[in-house]
TIDRENBA-92318 format. One record per residue (C-alpha): x, y, z; residue number from 1. Coordinates in nm, 4 decimals. Layout:
N
R, u, v, w, nr
R, X, Y, Z, NUM;
...
% end
This chain:
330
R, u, v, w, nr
R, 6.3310, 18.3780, -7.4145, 1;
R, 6.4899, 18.4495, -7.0724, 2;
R, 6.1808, 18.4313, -6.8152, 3;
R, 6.0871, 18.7787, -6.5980, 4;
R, 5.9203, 18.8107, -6.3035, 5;
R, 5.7765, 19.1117, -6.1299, 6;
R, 5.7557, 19.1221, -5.7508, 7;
R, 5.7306, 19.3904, -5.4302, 8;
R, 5.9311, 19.3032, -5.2124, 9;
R, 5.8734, 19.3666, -4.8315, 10;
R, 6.2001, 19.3132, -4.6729, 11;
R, 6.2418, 19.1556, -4.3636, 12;
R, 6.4179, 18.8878, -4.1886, 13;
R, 6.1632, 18.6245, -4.3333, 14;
R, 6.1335, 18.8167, -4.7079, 15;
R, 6.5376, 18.7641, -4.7303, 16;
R, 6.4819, 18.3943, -4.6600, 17;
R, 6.1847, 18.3628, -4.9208, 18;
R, 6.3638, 18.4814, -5.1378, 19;
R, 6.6597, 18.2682, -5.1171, 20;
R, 6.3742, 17.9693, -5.1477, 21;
R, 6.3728, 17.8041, -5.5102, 22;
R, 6.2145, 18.0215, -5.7635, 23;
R, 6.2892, 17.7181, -6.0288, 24;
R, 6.1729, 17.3321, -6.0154, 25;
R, 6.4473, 17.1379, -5.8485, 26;
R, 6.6537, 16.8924, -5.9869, 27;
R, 6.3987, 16.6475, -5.8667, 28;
R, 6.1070, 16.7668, -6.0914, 29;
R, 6.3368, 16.6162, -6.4240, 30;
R, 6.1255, 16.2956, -6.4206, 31;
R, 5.8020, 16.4816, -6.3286, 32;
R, 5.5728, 16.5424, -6.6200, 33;
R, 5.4642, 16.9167, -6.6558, 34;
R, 5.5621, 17.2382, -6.8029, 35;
R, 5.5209, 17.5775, -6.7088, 36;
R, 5.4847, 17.9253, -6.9421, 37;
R, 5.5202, 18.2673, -6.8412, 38;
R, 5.2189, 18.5051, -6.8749, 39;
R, 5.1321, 18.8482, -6.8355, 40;
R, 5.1957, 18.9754, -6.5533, 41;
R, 4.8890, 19.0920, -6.3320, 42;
R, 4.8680, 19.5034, -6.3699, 43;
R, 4.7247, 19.5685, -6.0336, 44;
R, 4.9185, 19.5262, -5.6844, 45;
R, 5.0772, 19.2211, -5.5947, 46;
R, 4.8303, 19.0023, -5.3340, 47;
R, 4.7370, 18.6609, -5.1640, 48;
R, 4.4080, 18.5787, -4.9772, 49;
R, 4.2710, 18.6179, -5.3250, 50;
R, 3.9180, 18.5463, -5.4472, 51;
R, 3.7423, 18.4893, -5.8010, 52;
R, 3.5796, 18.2595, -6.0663, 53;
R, 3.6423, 18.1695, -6.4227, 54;
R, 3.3334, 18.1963, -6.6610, 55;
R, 3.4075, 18.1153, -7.0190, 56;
R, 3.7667, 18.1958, -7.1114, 57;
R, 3.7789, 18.5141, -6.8437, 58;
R, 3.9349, 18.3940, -6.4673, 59;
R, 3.8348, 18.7001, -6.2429, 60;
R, 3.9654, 18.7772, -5.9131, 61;
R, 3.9920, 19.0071, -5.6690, 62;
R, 3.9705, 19.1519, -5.2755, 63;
R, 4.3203, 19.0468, -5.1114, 64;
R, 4.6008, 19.1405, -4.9127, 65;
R, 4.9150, 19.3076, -5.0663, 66;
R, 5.0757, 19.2925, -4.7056, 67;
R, 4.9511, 19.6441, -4.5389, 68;
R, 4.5563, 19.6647, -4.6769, 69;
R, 4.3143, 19.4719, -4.7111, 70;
R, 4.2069, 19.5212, -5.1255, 71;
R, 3.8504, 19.5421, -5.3167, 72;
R, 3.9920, 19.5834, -5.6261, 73;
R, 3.8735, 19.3555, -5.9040, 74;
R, 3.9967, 19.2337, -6.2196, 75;
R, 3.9858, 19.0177, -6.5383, 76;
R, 4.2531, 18.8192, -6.7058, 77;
R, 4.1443, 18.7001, -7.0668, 78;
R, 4.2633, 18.4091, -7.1508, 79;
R, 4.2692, 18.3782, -7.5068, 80;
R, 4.4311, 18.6836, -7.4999, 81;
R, 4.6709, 18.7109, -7.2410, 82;
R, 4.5862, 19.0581, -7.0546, 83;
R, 4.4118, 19.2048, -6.7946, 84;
R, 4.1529, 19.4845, -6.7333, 85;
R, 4.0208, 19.6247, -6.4166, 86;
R, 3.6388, 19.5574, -6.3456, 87;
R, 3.4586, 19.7495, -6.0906, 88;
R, 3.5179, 19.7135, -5.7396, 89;
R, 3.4040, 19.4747, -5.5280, 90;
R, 3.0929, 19.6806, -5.3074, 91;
R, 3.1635, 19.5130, -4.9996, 92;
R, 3.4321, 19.6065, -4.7043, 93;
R, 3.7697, 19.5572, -4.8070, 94;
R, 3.8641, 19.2164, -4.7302, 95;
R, 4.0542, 18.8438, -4.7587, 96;
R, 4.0336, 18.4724, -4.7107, 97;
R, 3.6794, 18.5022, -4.9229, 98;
R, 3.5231, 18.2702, -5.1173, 99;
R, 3.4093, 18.2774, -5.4721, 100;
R, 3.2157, 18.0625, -5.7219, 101;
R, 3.0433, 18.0705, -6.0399, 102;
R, 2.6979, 17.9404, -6.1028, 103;
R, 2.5173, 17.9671, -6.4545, 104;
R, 2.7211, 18.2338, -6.5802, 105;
R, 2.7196, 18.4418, -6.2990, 106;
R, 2.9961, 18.4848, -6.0316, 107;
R, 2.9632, 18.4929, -5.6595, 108;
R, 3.2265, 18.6349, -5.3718, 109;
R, 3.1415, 18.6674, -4.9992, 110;
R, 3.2710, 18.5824, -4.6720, 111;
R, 3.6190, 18.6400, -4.5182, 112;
R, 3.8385, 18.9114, -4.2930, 113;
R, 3.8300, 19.2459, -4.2697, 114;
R, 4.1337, 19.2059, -3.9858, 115;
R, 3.8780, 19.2841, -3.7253, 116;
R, 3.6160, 19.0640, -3.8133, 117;
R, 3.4563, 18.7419, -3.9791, 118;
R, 3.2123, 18.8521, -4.2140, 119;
R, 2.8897, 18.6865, -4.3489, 120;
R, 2.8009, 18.8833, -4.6747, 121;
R, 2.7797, 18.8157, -5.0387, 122;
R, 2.7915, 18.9516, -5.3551, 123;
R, 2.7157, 18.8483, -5.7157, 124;
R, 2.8636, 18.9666, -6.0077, 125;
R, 2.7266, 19.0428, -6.3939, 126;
R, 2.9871, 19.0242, -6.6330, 127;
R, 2.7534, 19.1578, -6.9083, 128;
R, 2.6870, 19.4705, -6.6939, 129;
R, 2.9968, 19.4807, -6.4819, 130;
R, 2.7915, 19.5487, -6.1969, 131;
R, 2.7369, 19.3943, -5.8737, 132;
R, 2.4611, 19.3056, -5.6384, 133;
R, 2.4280, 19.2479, -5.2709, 134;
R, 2.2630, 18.8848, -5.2218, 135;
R, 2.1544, 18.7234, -4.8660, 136;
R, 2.4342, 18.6455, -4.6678, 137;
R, 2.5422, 18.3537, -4.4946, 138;
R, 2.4013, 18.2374, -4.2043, 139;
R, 2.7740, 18.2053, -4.0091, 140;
R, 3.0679, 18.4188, -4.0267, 141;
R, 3.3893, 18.2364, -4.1879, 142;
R, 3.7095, 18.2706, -4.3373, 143;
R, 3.9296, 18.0564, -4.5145, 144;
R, 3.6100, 17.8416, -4.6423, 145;
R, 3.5573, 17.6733, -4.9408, 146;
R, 3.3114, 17.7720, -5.1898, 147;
R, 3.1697, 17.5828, -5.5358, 148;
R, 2.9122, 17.6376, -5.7245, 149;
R, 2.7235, 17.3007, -5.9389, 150;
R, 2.3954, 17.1958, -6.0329, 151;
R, 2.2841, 17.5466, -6.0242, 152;
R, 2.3305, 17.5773, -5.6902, 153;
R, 2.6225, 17.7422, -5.4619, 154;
R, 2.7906, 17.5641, -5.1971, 155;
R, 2.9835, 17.7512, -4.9019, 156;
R, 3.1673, 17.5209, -4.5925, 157;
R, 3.4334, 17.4758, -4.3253, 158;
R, 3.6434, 17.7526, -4.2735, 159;
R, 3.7141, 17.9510, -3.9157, 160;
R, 3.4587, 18.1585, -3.7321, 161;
R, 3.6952, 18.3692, -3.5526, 162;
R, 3.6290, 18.1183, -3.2114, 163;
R, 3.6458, 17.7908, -3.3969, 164;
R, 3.6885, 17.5965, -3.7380, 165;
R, 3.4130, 17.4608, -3.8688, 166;
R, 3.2575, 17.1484, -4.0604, 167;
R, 2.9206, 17.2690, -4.1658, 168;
R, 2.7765, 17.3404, -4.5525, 169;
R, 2.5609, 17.5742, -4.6853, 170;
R, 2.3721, 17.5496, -5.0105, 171;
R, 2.2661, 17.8858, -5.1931, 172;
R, 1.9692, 17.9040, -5.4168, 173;
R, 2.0356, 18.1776, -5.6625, 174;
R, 1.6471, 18.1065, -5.7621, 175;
R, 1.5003, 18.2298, -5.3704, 176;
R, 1.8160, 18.4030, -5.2865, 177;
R, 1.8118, 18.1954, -4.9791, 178;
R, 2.0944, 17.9558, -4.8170, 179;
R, 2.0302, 17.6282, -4.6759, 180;
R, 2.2316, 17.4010, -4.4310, 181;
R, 2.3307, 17.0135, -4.5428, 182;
R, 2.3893, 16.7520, -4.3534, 183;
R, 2.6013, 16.4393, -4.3855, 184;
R, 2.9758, 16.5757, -4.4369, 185;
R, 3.1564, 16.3344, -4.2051, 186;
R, 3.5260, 16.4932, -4.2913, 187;
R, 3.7126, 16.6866, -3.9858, 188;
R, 3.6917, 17.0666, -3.8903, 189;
R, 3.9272, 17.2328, -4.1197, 190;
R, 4.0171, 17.5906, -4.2508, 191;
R, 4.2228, 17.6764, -4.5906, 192;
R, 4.1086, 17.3518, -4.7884, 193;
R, 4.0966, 17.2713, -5.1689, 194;
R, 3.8380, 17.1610, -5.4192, 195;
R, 3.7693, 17.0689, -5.7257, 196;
R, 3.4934, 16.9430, -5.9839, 197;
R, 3.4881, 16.6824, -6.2270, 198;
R, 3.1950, 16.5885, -6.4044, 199;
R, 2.9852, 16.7404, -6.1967, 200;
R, 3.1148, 16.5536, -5.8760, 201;
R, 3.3144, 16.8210, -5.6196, 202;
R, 3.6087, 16.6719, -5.4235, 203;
R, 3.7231, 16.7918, -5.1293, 204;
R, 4.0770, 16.7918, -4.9061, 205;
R, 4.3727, 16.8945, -4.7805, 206;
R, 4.3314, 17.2075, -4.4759, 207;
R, 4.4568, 17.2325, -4.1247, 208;
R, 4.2840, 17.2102, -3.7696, 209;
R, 4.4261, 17.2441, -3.4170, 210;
R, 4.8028, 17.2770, -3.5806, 211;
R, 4.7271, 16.9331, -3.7710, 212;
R, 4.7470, 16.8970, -4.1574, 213;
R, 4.4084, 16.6824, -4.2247, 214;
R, 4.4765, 16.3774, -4.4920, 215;
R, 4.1108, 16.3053, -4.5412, 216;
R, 3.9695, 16.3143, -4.8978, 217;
R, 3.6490, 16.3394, -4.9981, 218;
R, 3.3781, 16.3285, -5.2975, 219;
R, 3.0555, 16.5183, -5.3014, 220;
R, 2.7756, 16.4374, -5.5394, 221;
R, 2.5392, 16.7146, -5.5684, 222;
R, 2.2176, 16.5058, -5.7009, 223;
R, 2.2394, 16.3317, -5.3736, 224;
R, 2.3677, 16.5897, -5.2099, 225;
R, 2.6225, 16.3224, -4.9981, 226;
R, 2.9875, 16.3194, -4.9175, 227;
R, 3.1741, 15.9637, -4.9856, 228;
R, 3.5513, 15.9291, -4.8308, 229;
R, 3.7664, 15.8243, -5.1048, 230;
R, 4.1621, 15.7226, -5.0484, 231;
R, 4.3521, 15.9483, -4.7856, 232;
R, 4.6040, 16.2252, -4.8796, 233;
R, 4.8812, 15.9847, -4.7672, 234;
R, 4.7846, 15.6278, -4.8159, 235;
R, 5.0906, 15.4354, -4.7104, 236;
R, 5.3127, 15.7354, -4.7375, 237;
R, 5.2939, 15.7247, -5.0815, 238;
R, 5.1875, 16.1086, -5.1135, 239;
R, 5.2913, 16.3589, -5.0250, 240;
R, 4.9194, 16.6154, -5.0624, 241;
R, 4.8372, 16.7383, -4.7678, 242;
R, 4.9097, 17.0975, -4.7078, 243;
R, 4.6565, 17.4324, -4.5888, 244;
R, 4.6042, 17.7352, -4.8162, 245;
R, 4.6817, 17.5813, -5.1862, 246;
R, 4.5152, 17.5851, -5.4777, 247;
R, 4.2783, 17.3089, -5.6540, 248;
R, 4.1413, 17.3075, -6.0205, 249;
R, 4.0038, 17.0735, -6.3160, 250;
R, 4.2157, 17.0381, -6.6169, 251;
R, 4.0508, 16.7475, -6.9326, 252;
R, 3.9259, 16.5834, -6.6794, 253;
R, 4.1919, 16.5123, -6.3826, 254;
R, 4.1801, 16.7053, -6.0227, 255;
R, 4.4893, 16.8742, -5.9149, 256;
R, 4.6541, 17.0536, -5.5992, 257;
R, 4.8973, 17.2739, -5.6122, 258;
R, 5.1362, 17.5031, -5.3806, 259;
R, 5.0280, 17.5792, -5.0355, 260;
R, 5.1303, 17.6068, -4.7086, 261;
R, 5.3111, 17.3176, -4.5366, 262;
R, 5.5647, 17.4664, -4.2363, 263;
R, 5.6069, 17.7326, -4.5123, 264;
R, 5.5376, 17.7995, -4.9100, 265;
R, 5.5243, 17.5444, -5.1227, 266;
R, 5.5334, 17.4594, -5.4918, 267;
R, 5.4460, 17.1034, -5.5582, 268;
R, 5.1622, 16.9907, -5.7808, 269;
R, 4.9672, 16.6274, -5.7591, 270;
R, 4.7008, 16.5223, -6.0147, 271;
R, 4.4622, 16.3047, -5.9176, 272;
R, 4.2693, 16.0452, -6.0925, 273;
R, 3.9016, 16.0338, -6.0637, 274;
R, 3.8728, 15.6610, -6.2488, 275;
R, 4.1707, 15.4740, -6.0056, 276;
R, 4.1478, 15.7391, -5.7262, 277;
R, 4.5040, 15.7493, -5.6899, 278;
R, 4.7540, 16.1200, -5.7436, 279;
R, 5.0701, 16.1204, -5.9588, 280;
R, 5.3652, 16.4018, -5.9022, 281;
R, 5.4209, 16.6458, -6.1721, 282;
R, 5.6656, 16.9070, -6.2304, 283;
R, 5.6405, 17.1687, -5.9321, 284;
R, 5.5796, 17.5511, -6.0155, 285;
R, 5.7805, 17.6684, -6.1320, 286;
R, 5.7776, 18.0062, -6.0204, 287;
R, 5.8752, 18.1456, -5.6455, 288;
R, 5.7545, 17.8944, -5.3771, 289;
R, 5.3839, 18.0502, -5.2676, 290;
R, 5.0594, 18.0171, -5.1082, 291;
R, 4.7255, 18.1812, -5.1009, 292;
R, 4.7851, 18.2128, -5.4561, 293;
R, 4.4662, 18.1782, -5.7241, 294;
R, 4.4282, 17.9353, -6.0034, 295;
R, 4.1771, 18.0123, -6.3450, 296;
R, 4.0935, 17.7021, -6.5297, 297;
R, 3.8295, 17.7088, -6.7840, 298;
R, 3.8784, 17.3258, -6.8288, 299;
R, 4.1135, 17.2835, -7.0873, 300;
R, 4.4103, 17.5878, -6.9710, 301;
R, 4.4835, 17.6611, -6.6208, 302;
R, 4.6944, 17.9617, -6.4979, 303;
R, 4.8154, 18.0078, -6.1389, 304;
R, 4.9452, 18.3243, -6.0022, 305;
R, 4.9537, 18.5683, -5.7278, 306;
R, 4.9957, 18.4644, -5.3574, 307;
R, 5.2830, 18.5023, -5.1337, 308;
R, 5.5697, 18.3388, -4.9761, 309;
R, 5.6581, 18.4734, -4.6493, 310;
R, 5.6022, 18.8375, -4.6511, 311;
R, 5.6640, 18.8338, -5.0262, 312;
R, 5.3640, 18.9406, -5.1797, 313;
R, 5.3509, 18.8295, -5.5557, 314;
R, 5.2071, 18.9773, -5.9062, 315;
R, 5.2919, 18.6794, -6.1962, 316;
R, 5.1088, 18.4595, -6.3489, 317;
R, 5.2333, 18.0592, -6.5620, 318;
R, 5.0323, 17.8649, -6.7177, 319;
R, 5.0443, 17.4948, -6.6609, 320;
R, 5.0740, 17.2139, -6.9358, 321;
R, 5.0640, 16.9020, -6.7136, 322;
R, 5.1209, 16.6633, -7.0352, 323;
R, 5.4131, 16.8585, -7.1423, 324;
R, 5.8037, 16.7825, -7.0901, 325;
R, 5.9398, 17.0282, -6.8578, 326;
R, 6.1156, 17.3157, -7.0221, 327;
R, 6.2902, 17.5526, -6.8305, 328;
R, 6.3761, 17.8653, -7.1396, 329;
R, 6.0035, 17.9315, -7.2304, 330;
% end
């Protein structure tokens, strides 16, 4: 069926260009392995800067920038079913460039910019209730960090401060409502970096500091709580990963990375390899070039959506079948 895609469009010089950029893979992507699938559409206002969680088959996601306000909207896409419905609004002050994670069922968003300032507090979120409640916030002001929850535990690092970016972590203890700083992460200072968890282990990379795009890759093991460096980003130039501001996710058991920022929107995709540490291409998304977007995986299905490229700000939503052959009518 002939694909659709709903944007807003803020025109300016830079808009026009973005959306002259490739809104299809590239001839290139024929010997990549990876299909992508139109879904619904999201219902509310187009955004990037976006924060959420996934918890069961439900990704949820919200707060943002649609390009003149800062949002506290918040929403649910079911993914079994294919459609969204509003939730109740996020409590704090508008804002975007958050963090969110899930621990035992419940979900977690705090942090971020308000476009004045850094902010430090969190909120969790009962799906049962659709209610929120104000939890201790972090000890430091950030946006742009990174945020996982594992082991029953919720982990919050790196990002900016509003002065400088930062290396530190943070551990949250749903149990005392209390955060705790770690030690040992031996990675640079970066803001607008990517994880993901497999088996339990959290990986960490991409992110830029002082104009650079960082290679370093790393591997956190929360029973230990220790970081190990595993192979760079661009080990003998064979990859091509690093970037700021992407996307990173778990799918049967392999890490990926996808879109981003790299001297504008991208759309490329890597999977990486836990057993040979080593990434593999795959098809690029295929949707308009975009970063700052938001990815739902509940393990087996992953969607991406949302985002922006240049002062496009962007509503739809593809699912991603990395296995698949790439199709380009479905």
């Amino acid at each position: 069926m002939n694909k659709r895609k709903s944007y807003v469009y803020k025109i300016t010089g830079m808009a026009l260009l973005a959306m002259v950029i490739t809104s299809c893979s590239s001839d290139d992507d024929d010997d990549d392995l990876g299909n992508w699938v139109d879904k619904s559409v999201f219902d509310g206002s187009p955004r990037s800067s976006i924060s959420g969680f996934t918890i069961d088959n439900v990704g949820y996601m919200g707060v943002g920038y649609d390009g003149d306000d800062y949002l506290s909207s918040f929403w649910a896409y079911d993914i079994e079913g294919d459609y969204w419905s509003q939730k109740a609004d996020f409590p704090g002050v508008a804002r975007n460039a958050a963090v969110g994670f899930e621990i035992d069922g419940t979900g977690y968003i705090g942090s971020g910019y308000d476009g004045v300032d850094e902010l430090t507090d969190f909120y969790s979120y009962n799906t049962a209730s659709n209610t929120w409640t104000e939890i201790a916030s972090l000890t430091t002001a950030r946006r742009s960090a990174v945020g996982f929850g594992t082991n029953g535990f919720g982990y919050v690092g790196t990002g900016y401060d509003g002065e400088n970016d930062r290396k530190d972590f943070w551990r949250y203890n749903p149990g005392s409502d209390t955060w705790t700083e770690l030690v040992g992460f031996g990675g640079n200072k970066r803001r607008s970096a990517t994880t993901f968890t497999i088996d339990g282990l959290t990986y960490l990379g991409t992110g830029v500091s002082n104009g650079v795009y960082l290679d370093d890759f790393w591997v956190f093991d929360p029973t230990t709580e220790s970081w190990t460096k595993k192979l760079a980003l661009d080990e003998e130039d064979d990859y091509a990963v690093q970037r700021s501001n992407a996307v990173g996710f778990t799918l049967n058991g392999y890490g990926y990375i996808a879109c981003g920022e790299l001297s504008g929107a991208t759309n490329t995709v890597w999977e990486y390899d836990p057993t040979s540490d080593e990434w593999e291409q795959k098809t690029s998304f295929e949707g308009a070039t975009r970063q700052d977007a938001i990815a739902f995986s509940n393990g087996s299905r992953v969607f991406i959506g949302m985002g922006r490229t240049g002062t496009l700000y962007l509503d739809d939503l593809d699912e991603f079948f990395p296995q698949d052959e790439y199709e380009e009518e479905d």
